[in-house]
Every structure is written in structure tokens, then in C-alpha cells.
C-alpha positions in Angstrom: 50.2 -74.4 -213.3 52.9 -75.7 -214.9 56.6 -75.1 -213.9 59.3 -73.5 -216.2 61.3 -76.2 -215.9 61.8 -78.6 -218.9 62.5 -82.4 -219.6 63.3 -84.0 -222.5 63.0 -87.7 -221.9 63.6 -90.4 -224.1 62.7 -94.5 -224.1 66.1 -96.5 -223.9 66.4 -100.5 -223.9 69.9 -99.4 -222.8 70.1 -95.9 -220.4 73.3 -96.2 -219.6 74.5 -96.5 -222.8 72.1 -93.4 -224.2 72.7 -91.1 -220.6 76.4 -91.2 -221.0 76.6 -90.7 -224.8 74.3 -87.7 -224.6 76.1 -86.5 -221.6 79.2 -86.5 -223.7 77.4 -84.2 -226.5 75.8 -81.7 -224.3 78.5 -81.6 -221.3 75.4 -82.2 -219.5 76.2 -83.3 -215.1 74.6 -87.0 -214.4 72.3 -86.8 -211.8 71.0 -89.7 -211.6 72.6 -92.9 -212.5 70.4 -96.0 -211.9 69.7 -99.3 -214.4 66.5 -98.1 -215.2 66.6 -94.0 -215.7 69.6 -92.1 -216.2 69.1 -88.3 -215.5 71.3 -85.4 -216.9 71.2 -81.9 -215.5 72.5 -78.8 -217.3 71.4 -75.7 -219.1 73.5 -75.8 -222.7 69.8 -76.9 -224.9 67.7 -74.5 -223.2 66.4 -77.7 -221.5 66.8 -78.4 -217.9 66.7 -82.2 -218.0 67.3 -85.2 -220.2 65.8 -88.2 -218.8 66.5 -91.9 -220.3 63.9 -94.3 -219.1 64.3 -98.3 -219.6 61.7 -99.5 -222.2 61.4 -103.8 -222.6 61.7 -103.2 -226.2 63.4 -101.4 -229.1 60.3 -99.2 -230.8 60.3 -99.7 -234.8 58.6 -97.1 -235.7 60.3 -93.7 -236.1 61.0 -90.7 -234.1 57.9 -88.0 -233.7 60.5 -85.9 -231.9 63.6 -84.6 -233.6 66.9 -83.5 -231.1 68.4 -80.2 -233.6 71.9 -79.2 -232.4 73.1 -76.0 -233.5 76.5 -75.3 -234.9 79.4 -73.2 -236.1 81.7 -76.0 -236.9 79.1 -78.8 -238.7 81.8 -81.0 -240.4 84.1 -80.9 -236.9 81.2 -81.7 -234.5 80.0 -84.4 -237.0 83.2 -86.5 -236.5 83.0 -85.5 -233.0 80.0 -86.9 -232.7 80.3 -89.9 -234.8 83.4 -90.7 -232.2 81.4 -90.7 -229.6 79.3 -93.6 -231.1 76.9 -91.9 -233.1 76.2 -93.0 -236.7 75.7 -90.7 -239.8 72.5 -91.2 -241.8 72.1 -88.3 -243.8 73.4 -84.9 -245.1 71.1 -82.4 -246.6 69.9 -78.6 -246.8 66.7 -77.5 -246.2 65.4 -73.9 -246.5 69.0 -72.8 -246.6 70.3 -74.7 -243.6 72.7 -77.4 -243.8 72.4 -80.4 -241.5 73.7 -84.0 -240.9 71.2 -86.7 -239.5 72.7 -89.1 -237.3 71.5 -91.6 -235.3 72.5 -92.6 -231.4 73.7 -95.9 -230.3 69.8 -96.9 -230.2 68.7 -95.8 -233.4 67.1 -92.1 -232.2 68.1 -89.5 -235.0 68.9 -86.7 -234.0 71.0 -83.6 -236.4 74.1 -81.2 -236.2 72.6 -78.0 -238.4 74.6 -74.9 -239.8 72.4 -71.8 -239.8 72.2 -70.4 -243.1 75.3 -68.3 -244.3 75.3 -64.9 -242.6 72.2 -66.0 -239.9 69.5 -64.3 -241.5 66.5 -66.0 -242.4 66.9 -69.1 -244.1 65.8 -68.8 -247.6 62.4 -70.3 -248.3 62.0 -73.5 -249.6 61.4 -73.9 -253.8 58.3 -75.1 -254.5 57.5 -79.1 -254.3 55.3 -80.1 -257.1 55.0 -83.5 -255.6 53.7 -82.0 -252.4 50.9 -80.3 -254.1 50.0 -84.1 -256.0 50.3 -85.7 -252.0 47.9 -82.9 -250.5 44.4 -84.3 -250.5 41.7 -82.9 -253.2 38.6 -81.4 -251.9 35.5 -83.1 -252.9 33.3 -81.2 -254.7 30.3 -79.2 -253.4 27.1 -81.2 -252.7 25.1 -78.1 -253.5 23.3 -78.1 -256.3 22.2 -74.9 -258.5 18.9 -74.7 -259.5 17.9 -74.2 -263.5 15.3 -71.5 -264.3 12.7 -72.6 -266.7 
């Protein structure tokens, strides 16, 4: 069975560098604070643990796993965060919500986002012509209709 407990963890060539900065932008307590795995403790992302584990090697290839943090103050925490070390990639709106990509001192994006003015549901996305050319075509039936004489 598994516990209700949860752990983010994340691969770091550097976890001392990652723990501390992501101890600074959740307030999170450090637990653990060892050259290979640096462990955060605290309750403010709904998530028990962050855990940054030493990898031999920076990863190319991108995230599958996106960090969102929520906010009131988008522009404010942006600087905050980009003070702290982070670096700003992007800034963009989807389906009503406004966000800012940055990156960690590794490379990890992660993004600040603004729930959509007067936190409803966010408005639904327009439609994406392109996305309807990328989705794959069926192929057509093998079945054959037979002719009467």
C-alpha cells in the first residue's frame, strides 16, 4: 500500500547548489545535507519532500516533469526568483493563465503562473489548426464492400 507521503526528487550534478536554491523558493527546512543528496522537508507544495540526488552527468534532454508555482504577485516573485539564481526563459499565457518559465541553476525549468483574472476557470484554449495537421491520419478501412451484379 502506498504511503500518503510525497517526494519530489530531482537528478543534480550539483545538490548543493539545487537543495539550497529550492529551499530558498519554497521556505522548505534542510534535512539532509550530504554531497550526494540533499533533502528538504516542508509542507508549502502540497509535497512532503524534495530530494536532490547527485547524477555523473548533466541530462540533455528536456524535462518530462514540470515544477508550477502558484502566485498572486507574478512579476514580484519572478525577480525574486531570478535573484535567487534562477534564469528567465519564457513568458506566455495559456488557457487564460499567465506564466513565466525559468530555469534553475542546472537548467530544470520550472514556472511562476497567475491564475486567470478572477480564479474561475481558465478560459479554453482557441483552436490550433496546426495541431489538427500534427495529429496522425487514420488509415483507411481495409474492408472492402462487395458489388452486386
Amino acid at each position: 500500500m502506498l504511503h500518503t507521503a510525497t517526494r519530489l526528487s530531482f537528478d543534480a550534478v550539483d545538490p548543493a547548489l539545487l537543495g539550497h536554491f529550492w529551499a530558498q523558493v519554497t521556505g522548505y527546512d534542510l534535512v539532509v545535507n550530504e554531497p550526494d543528496e540533499v533533502r528538504l522537508r516542508g509542507a508549502a507544495l502540497g509535497l512532503d519532500e524534495l530530494v536532490f540526488r547527485e547524477v555523473p552527468r548533466w541530462k540533455a534532454s528536456p524535462n518530462r516533469l514540470q515544477v508550477d508555482l502558484l502566485s498572486d504577485d507574478l512579476d514580484g516573485d519572478a525577480l525574486h526568483l531570478e535573484a535567487l539564481g534562477a534564469t528567465r526563459v519564457a513568458e506566455l499565457v495559456r488557457r487564460g493563465e499567465r506564466r513565466v518559465v525559468l530555469r534553475d541553476p542546472e537548467g530544470n525549468e520550472f514556472a511562476i503562473v497567475a491564475p486567470p483574472v478572477g480564479g474561475g476557470e481558465p478560459a479554453p484554449a482557441p483552436p490550433d489548426p496546426a495541431a489538427a495537421a500534427r495529429r496522425p491520419r487514420r488509415r483507411p478501412s481495409a474492408r472492402r464492400t462487395q458489388q452486386g451484379p
